[in-house]
C-alpha positions as CSV (number, residue, x, y, z in Angstrom):
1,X,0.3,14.9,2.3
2,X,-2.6,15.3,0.6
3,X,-5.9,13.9,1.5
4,X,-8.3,12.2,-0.7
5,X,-12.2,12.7,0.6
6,X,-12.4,9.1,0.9
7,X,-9.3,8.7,3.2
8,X,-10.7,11.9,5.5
9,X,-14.4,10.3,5.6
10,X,-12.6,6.7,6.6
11,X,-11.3,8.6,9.7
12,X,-14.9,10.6,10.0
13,X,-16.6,7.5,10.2
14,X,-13.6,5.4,12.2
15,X,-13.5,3.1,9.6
16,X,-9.8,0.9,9.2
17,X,-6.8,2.9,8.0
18,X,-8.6,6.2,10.5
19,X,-5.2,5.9,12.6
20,X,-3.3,6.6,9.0
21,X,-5.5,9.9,8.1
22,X,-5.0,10.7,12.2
23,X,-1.6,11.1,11.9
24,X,-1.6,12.7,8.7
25,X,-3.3,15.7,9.6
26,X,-0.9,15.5,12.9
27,X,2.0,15.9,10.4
28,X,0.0,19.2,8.1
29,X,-2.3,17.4,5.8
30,X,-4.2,19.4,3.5
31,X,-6.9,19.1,1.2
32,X,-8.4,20.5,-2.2
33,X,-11.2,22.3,-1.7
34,X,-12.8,19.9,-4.1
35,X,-12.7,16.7,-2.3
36,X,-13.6,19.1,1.0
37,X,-17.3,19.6,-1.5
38,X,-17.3,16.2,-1.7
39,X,-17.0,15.3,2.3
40,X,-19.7,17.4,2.9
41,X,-21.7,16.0,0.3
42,X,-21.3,12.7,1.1
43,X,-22.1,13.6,4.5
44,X,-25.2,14.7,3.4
45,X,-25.9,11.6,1.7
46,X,-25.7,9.8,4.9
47,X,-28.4,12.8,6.0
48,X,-26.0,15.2,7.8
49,X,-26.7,18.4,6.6
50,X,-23.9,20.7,5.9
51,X,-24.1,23.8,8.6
52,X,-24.1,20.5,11.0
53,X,-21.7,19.2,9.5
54,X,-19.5,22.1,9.5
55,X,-20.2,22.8,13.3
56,X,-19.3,19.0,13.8
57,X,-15.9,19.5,11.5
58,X,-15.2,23.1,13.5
59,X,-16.2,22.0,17.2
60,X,-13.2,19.2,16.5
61,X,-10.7,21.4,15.3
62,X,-10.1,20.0,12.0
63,X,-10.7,22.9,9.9
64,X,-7.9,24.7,11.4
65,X,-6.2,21.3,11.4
66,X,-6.3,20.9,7.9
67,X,-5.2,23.2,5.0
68,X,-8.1,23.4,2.1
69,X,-6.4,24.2,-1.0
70,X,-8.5,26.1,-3.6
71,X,-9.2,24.5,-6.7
72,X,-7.3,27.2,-8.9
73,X,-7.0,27.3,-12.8
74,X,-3.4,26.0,-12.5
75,X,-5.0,22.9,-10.8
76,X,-8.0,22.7,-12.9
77,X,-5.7,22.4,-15.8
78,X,-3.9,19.7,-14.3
79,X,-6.5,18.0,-13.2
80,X,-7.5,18.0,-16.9
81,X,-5.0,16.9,-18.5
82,X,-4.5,14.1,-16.5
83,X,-7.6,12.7,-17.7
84,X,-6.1,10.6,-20.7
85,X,-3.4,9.4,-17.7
86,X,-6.3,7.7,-15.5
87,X,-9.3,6.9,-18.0
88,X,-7.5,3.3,-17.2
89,X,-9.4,3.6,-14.1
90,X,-11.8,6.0,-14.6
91,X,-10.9,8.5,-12.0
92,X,-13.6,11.3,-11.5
93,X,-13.1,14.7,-11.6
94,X,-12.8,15.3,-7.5
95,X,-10.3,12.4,-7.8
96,X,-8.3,13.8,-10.1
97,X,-8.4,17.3,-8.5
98,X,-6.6,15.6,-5.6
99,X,-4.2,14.1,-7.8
100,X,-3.5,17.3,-9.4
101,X,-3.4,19.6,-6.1
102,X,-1.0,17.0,-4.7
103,X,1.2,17.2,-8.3
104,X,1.6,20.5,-8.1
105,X,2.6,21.0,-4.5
106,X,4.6,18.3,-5.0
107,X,3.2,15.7,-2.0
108,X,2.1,12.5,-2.2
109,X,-1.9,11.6,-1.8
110,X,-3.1,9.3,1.2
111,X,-6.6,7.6,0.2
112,X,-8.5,4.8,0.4
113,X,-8.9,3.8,-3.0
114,X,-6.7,1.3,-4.2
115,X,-7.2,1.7,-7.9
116,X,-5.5,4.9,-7.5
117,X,-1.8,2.7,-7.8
118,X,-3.1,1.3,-10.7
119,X,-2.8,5.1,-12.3
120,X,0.2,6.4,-14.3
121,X,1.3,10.1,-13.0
122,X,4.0,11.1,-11.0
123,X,2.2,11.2,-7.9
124,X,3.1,8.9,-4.7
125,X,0.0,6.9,-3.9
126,X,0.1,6.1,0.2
127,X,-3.2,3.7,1.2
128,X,-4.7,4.0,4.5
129,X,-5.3,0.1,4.2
């Protein structure tokens, strides 16, 4: 399974569908490097700063709980041409970076977005609510 940044910050922030993303990374989640960025950042919108962040994320065992897939050129190619596949819904580029990691390892993605079924790749869609 591959996790979306809005599916892992839903479990950060015990929001609903935290029990899905829980037993997710149970089962061998990973996640693109990517959507890892944008954790932190989003994080640090909410005015955690990153080293705290990544003491937080460390001291609870997820980093080793989760694998963080690099963002590649094989992905970074996929993740661009699958920009005319979701302009529909005007998926961003850490959106479609998940969508591409999880094409090419051949997983479905678990987030929290429900436009995300609306999109037309070959790529299960699982929501966490």
């Amino acid at each position: 399974m591959v996790l979306d940044a809005s599916a892992f910050l839903a479990y950060l922030f015990d929001e609903p569908g935290a029990e899905t993303v829980v037993e997710a990374i149970s089962e061998g989640a990973c996640m693109s490097a990517v959507n890892y960025s944008e954790v932190l950042s989003k994080l640090a919108d909410r005015g955690v700063p990153v080293e705290d962040a990544l003491r937080d994320l460390t001291g609870r065992g997820l980093l080793d709980a989760i694998d963080l897939l690099d963002f590649d050129v094989a992905v970074a190619t996929e993740a661009a041409r699958l920009r005319d596949a979701t302009r529909n819904v005007d998926l961003s580029l850490g959106d479609r970076a998940c969508f591409a990691t999880a094409s090419i390892a051949g997983l479905p993605v678990l987030t929290a977005d429900a436009r995300w079924r609306e999109v037309g790749v070959a790529v299960e869609v699982r929501l966490i609510r």
